[in-house]
C-alpha positions in Angstrom: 0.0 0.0 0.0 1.2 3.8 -0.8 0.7 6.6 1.2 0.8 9.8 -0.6 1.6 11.1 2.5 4.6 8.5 3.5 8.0 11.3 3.6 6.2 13.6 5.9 4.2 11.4 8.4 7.0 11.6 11.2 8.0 15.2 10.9 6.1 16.2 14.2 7.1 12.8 16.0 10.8 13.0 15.8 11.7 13.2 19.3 10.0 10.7 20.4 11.0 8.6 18.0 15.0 9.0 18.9 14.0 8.3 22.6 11.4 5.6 22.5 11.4 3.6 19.4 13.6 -0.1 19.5 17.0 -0.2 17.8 18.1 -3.2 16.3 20.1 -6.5 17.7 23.4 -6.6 17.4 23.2 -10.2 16.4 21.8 -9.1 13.1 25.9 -8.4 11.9 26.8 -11.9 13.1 24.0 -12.7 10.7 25.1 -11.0 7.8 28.7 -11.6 8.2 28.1 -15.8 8.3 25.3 -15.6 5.3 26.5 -12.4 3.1 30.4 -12.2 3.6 29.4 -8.4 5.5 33.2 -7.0 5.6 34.0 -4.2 7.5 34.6 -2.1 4.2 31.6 -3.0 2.8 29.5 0.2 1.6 25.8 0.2 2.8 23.4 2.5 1.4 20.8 2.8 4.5 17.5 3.9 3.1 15.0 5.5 5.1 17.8 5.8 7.2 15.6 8.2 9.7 17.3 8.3 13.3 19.9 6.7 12.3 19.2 3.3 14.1 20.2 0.5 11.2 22.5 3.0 10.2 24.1 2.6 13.3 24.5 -1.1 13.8 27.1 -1.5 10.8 28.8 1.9 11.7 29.9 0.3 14.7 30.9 -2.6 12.0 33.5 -0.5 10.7 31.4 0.2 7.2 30.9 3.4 5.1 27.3 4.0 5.4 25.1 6.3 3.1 21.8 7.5 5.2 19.3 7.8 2.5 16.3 9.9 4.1 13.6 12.1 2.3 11.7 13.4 5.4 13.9 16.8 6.4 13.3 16.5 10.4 14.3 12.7 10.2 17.1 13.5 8.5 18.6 16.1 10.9 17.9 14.0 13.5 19.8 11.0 12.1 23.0 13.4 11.7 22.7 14.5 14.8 22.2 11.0 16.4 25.4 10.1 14.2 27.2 13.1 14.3 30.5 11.2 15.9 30.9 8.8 12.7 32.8 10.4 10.1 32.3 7.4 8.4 28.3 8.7 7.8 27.2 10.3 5.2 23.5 11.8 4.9 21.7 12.5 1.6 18.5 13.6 0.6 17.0 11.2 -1.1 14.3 8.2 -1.6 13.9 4.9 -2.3 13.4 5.5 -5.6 15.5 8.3 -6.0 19.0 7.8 -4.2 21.0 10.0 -5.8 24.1 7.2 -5.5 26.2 6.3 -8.3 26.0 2.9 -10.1 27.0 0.0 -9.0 29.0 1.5 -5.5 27.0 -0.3 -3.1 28.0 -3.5 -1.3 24.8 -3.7 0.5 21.8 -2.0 0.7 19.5 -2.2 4.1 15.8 -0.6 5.1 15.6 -0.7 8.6 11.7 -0.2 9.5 10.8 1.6 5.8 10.3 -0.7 3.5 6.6 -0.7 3.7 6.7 3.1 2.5 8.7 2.5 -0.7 7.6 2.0 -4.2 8.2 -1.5 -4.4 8.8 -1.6 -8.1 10.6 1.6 -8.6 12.5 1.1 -5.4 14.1 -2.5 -6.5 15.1 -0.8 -10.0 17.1 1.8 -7.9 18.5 -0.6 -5.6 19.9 -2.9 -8.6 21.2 0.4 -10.2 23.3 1.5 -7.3 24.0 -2.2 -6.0 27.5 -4.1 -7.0 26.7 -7.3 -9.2 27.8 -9.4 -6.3 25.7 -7.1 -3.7 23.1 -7.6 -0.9 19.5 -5.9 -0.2 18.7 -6.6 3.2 15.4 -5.5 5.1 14.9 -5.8 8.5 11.7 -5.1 10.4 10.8 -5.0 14.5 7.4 -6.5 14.7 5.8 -5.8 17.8 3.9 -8.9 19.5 0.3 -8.5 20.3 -0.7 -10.9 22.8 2.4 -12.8 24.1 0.7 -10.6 27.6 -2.4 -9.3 29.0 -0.4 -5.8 28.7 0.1 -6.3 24.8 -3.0 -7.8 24.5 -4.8 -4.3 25.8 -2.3 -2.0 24.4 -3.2 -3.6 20.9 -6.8 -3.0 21.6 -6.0 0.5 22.4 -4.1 1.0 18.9 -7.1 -0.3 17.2 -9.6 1.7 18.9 -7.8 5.0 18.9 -5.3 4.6 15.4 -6.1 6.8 12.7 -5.3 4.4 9.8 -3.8 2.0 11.8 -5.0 -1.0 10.3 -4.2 0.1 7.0 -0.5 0.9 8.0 -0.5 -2.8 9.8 -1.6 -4.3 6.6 1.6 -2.8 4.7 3.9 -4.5 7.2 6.5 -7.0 5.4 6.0 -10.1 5.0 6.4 -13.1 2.9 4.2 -12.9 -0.5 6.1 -9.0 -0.5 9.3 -10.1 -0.2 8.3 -13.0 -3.1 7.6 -10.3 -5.6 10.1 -8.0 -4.0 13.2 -10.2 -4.6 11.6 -12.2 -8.1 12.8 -15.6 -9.3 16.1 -15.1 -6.9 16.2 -17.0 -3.9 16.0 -15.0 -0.2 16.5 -16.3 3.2 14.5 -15.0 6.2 15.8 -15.2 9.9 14.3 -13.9 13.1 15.6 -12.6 16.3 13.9 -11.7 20.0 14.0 -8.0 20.7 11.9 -6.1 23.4 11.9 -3.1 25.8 11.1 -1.4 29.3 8.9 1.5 29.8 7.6 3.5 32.8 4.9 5.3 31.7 6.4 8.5 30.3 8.1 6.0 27.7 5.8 3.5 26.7 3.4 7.0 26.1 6.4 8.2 23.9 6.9 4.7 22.0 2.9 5.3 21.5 3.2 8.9 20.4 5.9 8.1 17.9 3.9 5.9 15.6 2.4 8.2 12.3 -1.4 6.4 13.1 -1.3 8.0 16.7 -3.4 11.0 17.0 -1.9 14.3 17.8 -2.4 15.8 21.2 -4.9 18.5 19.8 -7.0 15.7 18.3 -9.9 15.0 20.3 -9.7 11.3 21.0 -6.3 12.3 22.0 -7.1 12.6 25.9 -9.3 9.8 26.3 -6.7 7.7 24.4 -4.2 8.8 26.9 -6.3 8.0 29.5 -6.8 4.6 28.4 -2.7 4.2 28.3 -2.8 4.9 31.9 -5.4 2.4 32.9 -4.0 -0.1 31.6 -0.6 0.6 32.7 -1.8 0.9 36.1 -3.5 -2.4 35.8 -0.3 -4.5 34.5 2.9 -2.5 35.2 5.6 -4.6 37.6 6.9 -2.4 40.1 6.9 0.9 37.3 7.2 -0.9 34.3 6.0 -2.7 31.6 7.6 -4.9 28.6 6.9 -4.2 24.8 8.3 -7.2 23.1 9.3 -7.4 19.2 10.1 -10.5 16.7 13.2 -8.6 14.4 13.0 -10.1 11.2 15.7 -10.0 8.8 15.6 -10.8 5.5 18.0 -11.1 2.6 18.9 -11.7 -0.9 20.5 -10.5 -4.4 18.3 -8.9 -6.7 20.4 -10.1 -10.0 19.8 -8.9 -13.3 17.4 -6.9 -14.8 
């Protein structure tokens, strides 16, 4: 599904997305090193880059990595986040329009974005600025819904209260996508735990940072907060409560056109 909409949904929910959205496992480069030779020179083009999350991961890997990011206040905040890499660079750019030069990509990752991209226009861009031997690699926190009575309610609350939730749900990865996505060439799929801890403050900024959630001069915006709060209060452990994610990670080479 497109969204005409899709560069400028988190303009006004960048900081909370820097503070309270889930980075990435590190066990993702073990991954990658073992299944796509990932070398510490490798070139990654990161697109929809954002904060600067996925981008981060194979920084620390010793990589040069290209943040691709069209949304202007994402972008800033990615540079920012990453400002102590001087082996980042940020561009303005899309999915579908990089601005990269052919063929100078070892690998190229969406961390989080690949439900946003033109699918089509996006995989004739990634084979244009991928090496022949290169790697696409998309990677995606899915958030459990009812591992918990907590998840259980906090889904029900997304439902009820989401803008276009279900519709943004729907575009979510999965496997008939990555089918088309990746054609006749084979892909491999792998999955890894992730989760985190909130007190209330954060787990209403991991809610606030999602582009369904209503802004605070919405009016179902207080009775949705007020809703958070109850069912905080009714399944916290001593403060806190546990969002938990399934990473999924998958992987392939796009070959010819």
């Amino acid at each position: 599904m497109n969204f005409a909409d899709a560069k400028q949904r988190f303009s006004s929910r960048v900081a909370d997305y820097v503070h309270y959205r889930p980075g990435y496992p590190t066990g993702i480069r073990d991954l990658l090193r073992a299944e796509c030779n990932l070398k510490s020179g490798h070139a990654i083009a990161d697109i929809g880059s954002g904060t600067g999350f996925l981008s981060e991961l194979f920084l620390k890997n010793g990589n040069r990595v290209f943040g691709v990011e069209p949304n202007e206040e994402m972008r800033k905040a990615g540079e920012e986040y990453l400002a102590s890499y001087d082996s980042f660079t940020s561009i303005d750019g899309s999915a579908e329009a990089t601005t990269l030069e052919d063929a100078s990509m070892n690998f190229v990752s969406a961390g989080q974005a690949f439900h946003w991209f033109d699918h089509d226009a996006a995989r004739r861009e990634f084979r244009r600025i991928l090496k022949p031997d290169g790697w696409v690699v998309i990677v995606w926190n899915e958030r459990l819904t009812d591992t918990t009575p907590f998840l259980r309610d906090y889904e029900d609350l997304l439902r009820k209260f989401g803008t276009d939730y279900a519709s943004v749900k729907e575009s979510y990865p999965h496997e008939q996508q990555m089918i088309e996505f990746f054609g006749p060439n084979a892909y491999s799929s792998y999955e890894l735990p992730n989760f985190q801890e909130f007190d209330f403050a954060g787990v209403a900024g991991r809610m606030r940072s999602s582009s369904f959630i209503p802004r605070p001069e919405a009016p179902t915006y207080a009775p949705m907060m007020a809703e958070l709060e109850r069912i905080f209060d009714a399944h916290n452990q001593v403060g806190r409560v546990r969002l938990e994610y399934t990473t999924h990670i998958f992987f392939g080479q796009l070959g010819g056109a």
